[in-house]
C-alpha positions in Angstrom: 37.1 40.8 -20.0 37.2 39.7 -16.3 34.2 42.0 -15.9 32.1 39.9 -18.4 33.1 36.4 -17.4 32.2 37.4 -13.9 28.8 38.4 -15.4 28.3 35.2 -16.9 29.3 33.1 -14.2 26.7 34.9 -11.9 24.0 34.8 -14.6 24.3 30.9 -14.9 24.7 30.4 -11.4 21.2 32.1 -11.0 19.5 30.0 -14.3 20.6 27.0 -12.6 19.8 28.0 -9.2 16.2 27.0 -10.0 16.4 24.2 -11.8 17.9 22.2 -9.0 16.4 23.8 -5.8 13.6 25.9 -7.0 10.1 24.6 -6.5 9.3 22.6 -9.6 13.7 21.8 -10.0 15.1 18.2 -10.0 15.4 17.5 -6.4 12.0 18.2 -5.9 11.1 16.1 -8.6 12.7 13.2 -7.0 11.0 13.6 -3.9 7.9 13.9 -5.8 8.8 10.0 -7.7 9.4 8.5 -4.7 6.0 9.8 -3.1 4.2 8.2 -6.4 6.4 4.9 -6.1 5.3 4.7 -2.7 1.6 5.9 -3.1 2.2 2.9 -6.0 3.1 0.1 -3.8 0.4 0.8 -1.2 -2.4 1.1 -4.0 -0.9 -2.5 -5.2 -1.5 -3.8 -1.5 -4.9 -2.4 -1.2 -5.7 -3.9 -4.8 -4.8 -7.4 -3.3 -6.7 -7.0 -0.2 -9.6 -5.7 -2.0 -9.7 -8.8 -4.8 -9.1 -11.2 -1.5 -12.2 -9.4 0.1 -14.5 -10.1 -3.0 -13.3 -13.4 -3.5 -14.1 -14.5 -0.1 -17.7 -12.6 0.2 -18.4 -14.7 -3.5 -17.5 -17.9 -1.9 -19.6 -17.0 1.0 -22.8 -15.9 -1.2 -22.6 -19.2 -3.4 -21.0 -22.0 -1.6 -22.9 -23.5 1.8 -19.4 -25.3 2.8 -17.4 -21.8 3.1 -20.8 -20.6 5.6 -20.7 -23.3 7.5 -16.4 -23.2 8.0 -16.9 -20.2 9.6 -20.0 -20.7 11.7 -18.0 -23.6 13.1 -14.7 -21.6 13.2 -15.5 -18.2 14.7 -19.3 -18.9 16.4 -17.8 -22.5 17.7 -21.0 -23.7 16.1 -21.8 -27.8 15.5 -24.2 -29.7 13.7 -26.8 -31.6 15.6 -25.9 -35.2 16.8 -22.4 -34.0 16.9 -20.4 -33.8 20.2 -17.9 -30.4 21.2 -15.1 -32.0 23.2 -12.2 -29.4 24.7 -9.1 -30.2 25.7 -7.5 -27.8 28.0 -3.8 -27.0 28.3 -1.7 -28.7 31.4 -0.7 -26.3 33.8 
């Protein structure tokens, strides 16, 4: 009788040997979540970045007001008749 239990014992200790560290077992398949709950989140952030992108290359193919905001913003453009006055920092 001991001889059988001991049998037993070693024969579920190697069915569940694999189910918790074998390759496709549960530990691995919580490593594997996380990795797609990650991969999730940064595909959520790209989303919003991409729909910002669009949004903003719209507004610059149909309004003039968004063209001329960033002429004046990042090219330190002006209109004619208008003056450019800088004021530097004290030092």
């Amino acid at each position: 009788m001991r001889l059988l239990s001991l049998v037993l014992l070693a024969l579920t200790l190697a069915t569940q040997y694999p189910l918790w560290w074998g390759k496709g077992g549960w530990l691995s398949l919580r490593d594997l979540q996380a990795q797609v709950q990650a991969e999730t989140e940064e595909n959520e952030a790209l989303t919003a970045r991409n729909n910002a992108l669009q949004a903003e290359v719209q507004d610059l193919k149909t309004g003039i007001s968004a063209i001329e905001e960033r002429a004046r913003s990042e090219l330190n453009m002006i209109r004619e008749g208008e003056y450019f006055v800088q004021i530097l920092p004290r030092q």
